[in-house]
C-alpha positions in Angstrom: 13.9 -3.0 -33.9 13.2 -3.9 -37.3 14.3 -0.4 -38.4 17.1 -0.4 -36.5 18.4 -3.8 -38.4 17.5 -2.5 -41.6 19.3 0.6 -41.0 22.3 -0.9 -39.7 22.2 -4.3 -41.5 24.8 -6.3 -42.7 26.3 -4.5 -45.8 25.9 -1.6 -44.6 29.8 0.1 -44.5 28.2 3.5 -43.3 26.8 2.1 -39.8 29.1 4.6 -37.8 27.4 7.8 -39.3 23.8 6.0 -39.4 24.1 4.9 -35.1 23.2 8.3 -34.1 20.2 8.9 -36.1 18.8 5.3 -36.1 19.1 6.2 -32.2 17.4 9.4 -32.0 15.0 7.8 -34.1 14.4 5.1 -31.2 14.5 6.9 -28.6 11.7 9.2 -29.8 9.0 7.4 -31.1 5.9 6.3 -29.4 6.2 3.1 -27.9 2.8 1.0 -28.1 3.4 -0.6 -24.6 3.3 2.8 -22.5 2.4 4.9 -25.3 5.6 7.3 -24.4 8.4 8.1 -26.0 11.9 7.1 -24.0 13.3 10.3 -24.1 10.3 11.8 -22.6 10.7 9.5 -19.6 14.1 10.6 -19.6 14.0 14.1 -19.9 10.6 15.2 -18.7 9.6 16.6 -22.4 9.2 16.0 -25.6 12.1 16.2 -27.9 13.0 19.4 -30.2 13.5 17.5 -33.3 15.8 18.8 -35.9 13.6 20.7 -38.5 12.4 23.0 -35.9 15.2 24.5 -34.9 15.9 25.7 -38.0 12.2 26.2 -39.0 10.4 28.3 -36.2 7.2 26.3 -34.5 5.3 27.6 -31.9 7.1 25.5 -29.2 10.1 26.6 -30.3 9.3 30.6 -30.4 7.3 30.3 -26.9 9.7 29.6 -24.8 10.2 32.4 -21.6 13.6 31.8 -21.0 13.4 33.5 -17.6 10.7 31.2 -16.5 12.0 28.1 -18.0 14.1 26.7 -15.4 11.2 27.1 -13.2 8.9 25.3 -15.6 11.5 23.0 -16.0 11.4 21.7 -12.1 8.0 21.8 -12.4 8.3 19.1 -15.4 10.5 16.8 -13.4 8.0 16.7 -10.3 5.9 15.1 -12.6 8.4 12.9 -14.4 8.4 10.3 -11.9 5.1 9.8 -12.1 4.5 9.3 -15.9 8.1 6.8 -15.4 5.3 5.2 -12.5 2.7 4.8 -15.2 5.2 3.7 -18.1 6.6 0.9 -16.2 
């Protein structure tokens, strides 16, 4: 939260173009009391931050896009449980 407030703190005339970054920010780091990120309870996996997409990583290069939808159901039968664990 702290980083949130300093990004967006009073002063700060630019807090429409910060929101969305001082969000994805949030929403994807580790959070000490279920060490989990929110949008990996959310969405089943971890988050494709910006730098690589445009800088190839091995996640990024790996994916078998005729197998990923099945990989993807796969992910979400296991979703609830880590949401189980989280809580």
């Amino acid at each position: 939260m702290e980083g949130i407030k300093a990004r967006l703190g009073e002063g700060n005339k630019n807090w429409v173009e910060e929101l969305p970054h001082v969000l994805w920010a949030h929403r994807t780091m580790i959070k000490s009391s279920h060490g989990d990120m929110p949008f990996s309870l959310t969405y089943g996996t971890k988050a494709v931050i910006p730098v690589e997409i445009e800088m190839p990583t091995y996640r990024t290069t790996a994916v078998d896009v005729v197998n990923n939808d099945k990989e993807l159901c796969l992910n979400l039968d296991l979703l609830e449980e880590r949401r189980e664990r989280a809580a």
